[in-house]
N, C-alpha and C positions, 0 to 999 in steps of 0.2 A: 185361683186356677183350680178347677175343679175334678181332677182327675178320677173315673171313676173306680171306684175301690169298692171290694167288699168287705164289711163287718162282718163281724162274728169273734169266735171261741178259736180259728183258726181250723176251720174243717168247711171254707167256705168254697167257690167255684174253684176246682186245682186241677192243676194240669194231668192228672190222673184217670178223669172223667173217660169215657170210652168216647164220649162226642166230641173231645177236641184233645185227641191222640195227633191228630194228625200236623196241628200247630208245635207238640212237644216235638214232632220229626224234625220239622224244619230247620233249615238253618236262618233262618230269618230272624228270630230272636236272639243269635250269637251272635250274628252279626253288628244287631242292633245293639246286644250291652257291650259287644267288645269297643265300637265303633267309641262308645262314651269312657271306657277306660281308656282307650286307647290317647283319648285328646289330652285325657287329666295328665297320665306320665309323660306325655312327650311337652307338656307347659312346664313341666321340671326342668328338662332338660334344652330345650330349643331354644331360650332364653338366654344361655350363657355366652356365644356367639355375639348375640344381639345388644349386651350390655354395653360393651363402647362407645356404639353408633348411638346408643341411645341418651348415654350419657351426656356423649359433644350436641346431639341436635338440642337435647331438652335444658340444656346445663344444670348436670345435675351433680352434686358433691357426689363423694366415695361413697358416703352412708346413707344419699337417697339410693344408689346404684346399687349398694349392700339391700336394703331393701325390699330394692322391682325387684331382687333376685328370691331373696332369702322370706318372706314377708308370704309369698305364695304358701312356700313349702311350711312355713309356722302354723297358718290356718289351716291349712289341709290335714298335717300333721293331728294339730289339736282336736280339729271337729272332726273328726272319724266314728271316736265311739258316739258323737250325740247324732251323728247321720244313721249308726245303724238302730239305734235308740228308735231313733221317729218313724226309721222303717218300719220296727215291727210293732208299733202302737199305731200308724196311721197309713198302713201300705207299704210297702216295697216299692210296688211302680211307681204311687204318688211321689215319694218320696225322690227313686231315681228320675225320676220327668221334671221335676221342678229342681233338682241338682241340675239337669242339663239347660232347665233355662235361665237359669243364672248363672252359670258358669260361659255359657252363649253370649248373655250380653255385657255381661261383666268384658269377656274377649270383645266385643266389638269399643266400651269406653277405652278397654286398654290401646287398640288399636288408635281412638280418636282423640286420645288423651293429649293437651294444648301444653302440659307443663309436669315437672315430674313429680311432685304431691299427687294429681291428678293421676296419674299410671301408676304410684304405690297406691293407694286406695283402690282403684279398680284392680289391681293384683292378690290384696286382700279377699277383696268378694269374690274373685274366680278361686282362690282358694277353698273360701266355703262352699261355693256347687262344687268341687271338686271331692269335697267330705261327705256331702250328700250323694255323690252319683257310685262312687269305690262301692261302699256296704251293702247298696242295695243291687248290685252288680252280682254279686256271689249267689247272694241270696235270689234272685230273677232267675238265674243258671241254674241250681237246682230246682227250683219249681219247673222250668221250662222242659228239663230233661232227669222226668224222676229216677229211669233207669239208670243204673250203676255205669253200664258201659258209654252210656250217651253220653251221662254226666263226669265221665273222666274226659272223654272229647273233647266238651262244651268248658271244663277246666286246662285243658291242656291247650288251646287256644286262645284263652284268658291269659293265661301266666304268659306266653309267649310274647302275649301282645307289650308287655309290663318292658321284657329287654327290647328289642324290636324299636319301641316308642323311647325310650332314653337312649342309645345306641343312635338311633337316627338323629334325636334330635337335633348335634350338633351340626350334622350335614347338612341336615334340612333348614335348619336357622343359616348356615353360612350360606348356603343356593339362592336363600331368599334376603339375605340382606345386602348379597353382591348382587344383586338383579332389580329387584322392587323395591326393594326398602323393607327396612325393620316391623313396620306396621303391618306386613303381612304376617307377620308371625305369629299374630293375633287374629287378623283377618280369616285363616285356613280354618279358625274353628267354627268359623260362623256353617257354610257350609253342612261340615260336620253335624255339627249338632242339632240343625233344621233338621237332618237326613235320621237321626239318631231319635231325633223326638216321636217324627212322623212312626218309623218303625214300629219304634215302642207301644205308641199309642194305638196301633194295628194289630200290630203281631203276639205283643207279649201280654199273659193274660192278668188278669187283675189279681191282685195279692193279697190275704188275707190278710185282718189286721186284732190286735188286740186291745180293743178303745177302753178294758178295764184296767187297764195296768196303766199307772201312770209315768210319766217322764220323771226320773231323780236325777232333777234338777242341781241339789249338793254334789252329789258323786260326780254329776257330767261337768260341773266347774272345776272339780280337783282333778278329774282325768285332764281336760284340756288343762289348765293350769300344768299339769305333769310333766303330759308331753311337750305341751309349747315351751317349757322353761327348756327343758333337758333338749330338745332341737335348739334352742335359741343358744343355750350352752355349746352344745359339737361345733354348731358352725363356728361360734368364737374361737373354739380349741383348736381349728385349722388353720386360723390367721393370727391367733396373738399364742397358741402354745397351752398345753393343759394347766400347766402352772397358776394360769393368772388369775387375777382376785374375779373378775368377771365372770369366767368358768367357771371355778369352785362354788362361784355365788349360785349360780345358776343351777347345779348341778347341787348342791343342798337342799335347796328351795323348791328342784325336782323330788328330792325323798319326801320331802315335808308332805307335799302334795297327795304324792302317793301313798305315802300312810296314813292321810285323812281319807282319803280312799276307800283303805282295805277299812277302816274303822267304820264307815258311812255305810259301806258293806255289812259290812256286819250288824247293823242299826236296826236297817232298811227294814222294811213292812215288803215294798216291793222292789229288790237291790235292782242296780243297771246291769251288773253283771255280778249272777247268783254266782258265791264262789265254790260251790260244790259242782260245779261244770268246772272250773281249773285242774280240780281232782280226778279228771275225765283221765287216764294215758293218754290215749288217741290225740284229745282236743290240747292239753297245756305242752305234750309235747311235740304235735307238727307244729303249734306257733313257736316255741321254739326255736324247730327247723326253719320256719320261716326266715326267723331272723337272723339265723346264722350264713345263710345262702344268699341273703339279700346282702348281709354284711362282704361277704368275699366276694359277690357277682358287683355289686357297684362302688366298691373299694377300687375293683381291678379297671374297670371304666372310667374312674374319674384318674386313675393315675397312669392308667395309656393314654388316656387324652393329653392331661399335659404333656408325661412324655413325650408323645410325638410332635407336641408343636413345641416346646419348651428346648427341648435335647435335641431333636429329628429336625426342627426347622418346617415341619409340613403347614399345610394352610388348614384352616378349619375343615374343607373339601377332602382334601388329602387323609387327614385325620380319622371323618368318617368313613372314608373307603379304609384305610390301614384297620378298624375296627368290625367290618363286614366278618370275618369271618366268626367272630363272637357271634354277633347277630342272625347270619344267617343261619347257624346252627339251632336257635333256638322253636323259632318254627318247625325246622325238621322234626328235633326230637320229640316238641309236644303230639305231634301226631304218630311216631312210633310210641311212643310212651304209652297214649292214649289205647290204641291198637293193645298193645301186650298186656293192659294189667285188665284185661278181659281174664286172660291166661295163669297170668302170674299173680296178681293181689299187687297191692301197693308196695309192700316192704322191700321186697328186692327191684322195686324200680328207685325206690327214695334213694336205698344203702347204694346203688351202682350209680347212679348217680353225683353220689354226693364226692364216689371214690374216685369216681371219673374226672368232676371238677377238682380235685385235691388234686391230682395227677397235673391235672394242666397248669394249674397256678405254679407246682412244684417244680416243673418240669421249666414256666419260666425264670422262677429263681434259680437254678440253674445253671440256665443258659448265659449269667456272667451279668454284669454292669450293664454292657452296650453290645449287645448282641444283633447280628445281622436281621433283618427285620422274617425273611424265609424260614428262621428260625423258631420265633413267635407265632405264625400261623398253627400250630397244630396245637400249642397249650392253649391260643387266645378259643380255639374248635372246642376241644376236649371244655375248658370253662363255660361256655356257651351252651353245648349240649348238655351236659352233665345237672348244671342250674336247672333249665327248662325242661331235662328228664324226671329230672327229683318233683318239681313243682306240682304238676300234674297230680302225682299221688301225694303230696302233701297236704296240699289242696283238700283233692278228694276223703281224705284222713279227717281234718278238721272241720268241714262243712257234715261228713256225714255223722260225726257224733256229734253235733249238736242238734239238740231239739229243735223242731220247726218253726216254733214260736219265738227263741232264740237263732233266727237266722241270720238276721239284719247285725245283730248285738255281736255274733260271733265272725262275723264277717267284715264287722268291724274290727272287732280287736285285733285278728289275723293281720288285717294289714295295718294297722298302729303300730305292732311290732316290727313286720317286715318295715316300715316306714322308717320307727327306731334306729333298728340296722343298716338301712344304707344308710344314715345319718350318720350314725359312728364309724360307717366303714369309707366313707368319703372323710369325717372329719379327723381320721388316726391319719390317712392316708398323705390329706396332706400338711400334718403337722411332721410326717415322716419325712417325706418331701424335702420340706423347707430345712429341719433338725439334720439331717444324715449330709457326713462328709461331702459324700456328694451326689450327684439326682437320681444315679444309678444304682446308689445303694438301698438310697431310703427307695426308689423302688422295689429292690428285690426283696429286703424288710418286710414291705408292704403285702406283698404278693405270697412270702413266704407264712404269715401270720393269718392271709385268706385260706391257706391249704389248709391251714391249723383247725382253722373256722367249720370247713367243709368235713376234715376226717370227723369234728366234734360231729356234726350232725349226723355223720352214718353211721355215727355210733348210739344218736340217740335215735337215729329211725329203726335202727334193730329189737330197742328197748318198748318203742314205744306204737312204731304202727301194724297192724294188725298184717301178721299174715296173709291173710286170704280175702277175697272180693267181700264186701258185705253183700248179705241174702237178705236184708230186712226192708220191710219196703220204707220210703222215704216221711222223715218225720217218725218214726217210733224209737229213734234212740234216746236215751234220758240223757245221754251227754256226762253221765257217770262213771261209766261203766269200767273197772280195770281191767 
């Protein structure tokens, strides 16, 4: 597939050009990467609705079922930093366009899948378009909209889309598996991502690429190695307990990895991820915040969801409206967000944010065991906006100090973290769950240890994200800088 890309040094056609200003206006290009973020997280999530049905038609054991679920999130997980790797050696766009057509039809085997082998394996490979499409997502948004103010929009619509897309998904998997049947669940992306290629391929412009720098191939086996073990690990720790020998294995095996890592790093003629960009403030500590927000924002979602069907008794449907007020707030605030940090700088959008979400987590611990559901609407608000307020300029913090050349690379890691942290804040959550006297405790635990999560990050967004709007034009940070 030959998407057309330019070479070069990375000074090649960019959206900067005075000839195609008026492509970087558009909303056409956000539309089009959010459109492909938007499928990847909502296949996280839309899917867990749909395990049962899937299981009795396809007859499938616990562990293929474990699998279609878990088997996505491994791959995606793992291949992130080699998606953003190939971005910035062979394109951005190439690289997101060809994540969307494989992630496309990988969705439609899943969809036609005759036996459940056959739908874990097609769940794998939508994983990996799924690694390929995230990196080069961040990185397409910045080029599209080199100005500061554009580019906190064009980010505060991104991030949105991230709660929005797992928030709904359980809704939208129960709608369609009480209605059509499970196989649409995979069908909705076809659609999608026909609509998302076309775009791209039109609207957003061609990426610069670095054909001198080679893929570290070492490095990109122990990063995936890293992560895939250490995700493979949390999710065990939410069904057998941190304790077990599996976990621990796992999660050793995780260091190991990652110290051949930093070591291969350190080797490296041309590293995957030079480590003197982690020494960045800006850059090592919004991911970071990434993680930490990500840990208390989908902590709090996977453990209201069972809540309310587990304790509450609601239906899947039920479930996803009792969770709307999360979600519809996060939309809101990315576009106030985006608006004020014209005015303000990122720092005081992260810290109010983060204090905000700490308030509403705290506010539902609380509110007691089993608290009236009216009561809940304004912590599950205050969590929702407060995430998606911070995101924004998180975002914005870590894409702008990184060099240009490392866009794809850093774009990557951004979300391998954030990716990390829902993992572990889904997998404390529900070893809490299951451990605690009783469901209402280990929720408030849960919820209480997210507020912990959030105050940490607005205390590291004070340390570490820059005061004021950057004045520098796009691409001239060294990604150093303290």
């Amino acid at each position: 597939m030959a998407f057309a890309e330019s070479a070069g040094s990375g000074a090649s056609a960019s959206p900067g050009q005075p000839g195609k200003r008026y492509r970087a206006q558009s909303l056409v290009p956000l539309l089009a990467v959010c459109a492909g973020y938007f499928m990847v997280i909502l296949d996280v999530t839309v899917i867990s609705v749909a395990v049962p049905v899937i299981g009795r038609e396809l007859s499938a054991s616990v562990t293929g079922i474990q699998w279609i679920t878990d088997g996505y999130t491994l791959v995606f997980a793992g291949f992130l930093l080699t998606g953003g790797a190939l971005g910035d050696r062979l394109g951005n766009r190439r690289i997101f366009c060809a994540g969307v057509v494989v992630f496309t039809a990988s969705s439609a085997a899943c969809a036609l899948a005759p036996n459940a082998p056959f739908l874990t394996v097609a769940r794998l490979v939508e994983g990996l378009g799924a690694a390929l499409i995230v990196p080069g997502s961040l990185a397409l948004l910045r080029q599209a909209y080199p100005a500061p103010a554009a580019r906190s929009r064009a980010f505060g619509l991104w991030g949105s889309m991230a709660g929005i897309a797992a928030s709904a998904g359980p809704l939208l998997g129960g709608l369609l598996v009480s209605t059509v049947g499970w196989r649409w669940v995979f069908l909705i992306n076809l659609p999608v991502g026909v609509a998302c290629l076309v775009l791209t391929l039109r609207h957003v412009e061609s990426s610069s690429r670095l054909v001198s720098r080679a893929v570290d191939w070492p490095a990109q086996c122990a990063v995936v190695a890293a992560v895939a073990l250490l995700t493979a690990a949390l999710n065990e720790a939410g069904r057998r307990g941190w304790t077990a020998p599996a976990v621990l294995t796992g999660v050793g095996l995780s260091v190991l990895a990652a110290a051949a890592f930093v070591v291969r790093e350190r080797l490296a003629g041309s590293p995957a991820v030079p480590l003197d960009l982690l020494c960045s403030r800006a850059l090592g500590g919004g991911i970071a915040i990434g993680m930490l927000f990500n840990f208390g924002f989908y902590a709090m979602l996977f453990t209201a969801s069972l809540y309310f069907q587990h304790q509450r008794g609601f239906s899947a449907l039920a479930t996803g409206a009792a969770l709307l007020p999360a979600v519809a707030m996060t939309m809101f605030a990315s576009v106030v967000s985006a608006r004020l940090t014209r005015r303000t700088g990122d720092r005081p959008l992260v810290i109010t944010g983060m204090l905000l979400a700490s308030a509403g987590l705290a506010g539902w611990t609380a509110a007691g065991a089993d608290p009236a559901y009216p009561l809940l609407i304004a912590p599950m608000m205050a969590a929702g906006f407060g995430t998606s307020f911070a995101l924004t300029g998180a975002t914005s913090t870590v894409m702008g100090a990184a060099p240009l050349a490392y866009s794809g690379t850093v774009s990557a890691l951004f979300n391998t973290t954030r990716q990390v942290g829902s993992t572990t804040g889904v997998a404390l959550g529900g070893t809490l769950l299951a451990t605690a006297a009783t469901f209402g405790q280990g929720l408030r635990v849960s919820t209480a240890i997210g507020a912990l999560a959030y105050l940490t990050a607005a205390g590291l967004a004070w340390w570490c994200v820059p005061p004021k709007p950057p004045h520098d034009a796009p691409g001239t940070k060294t990604g150093t800088d303290h």
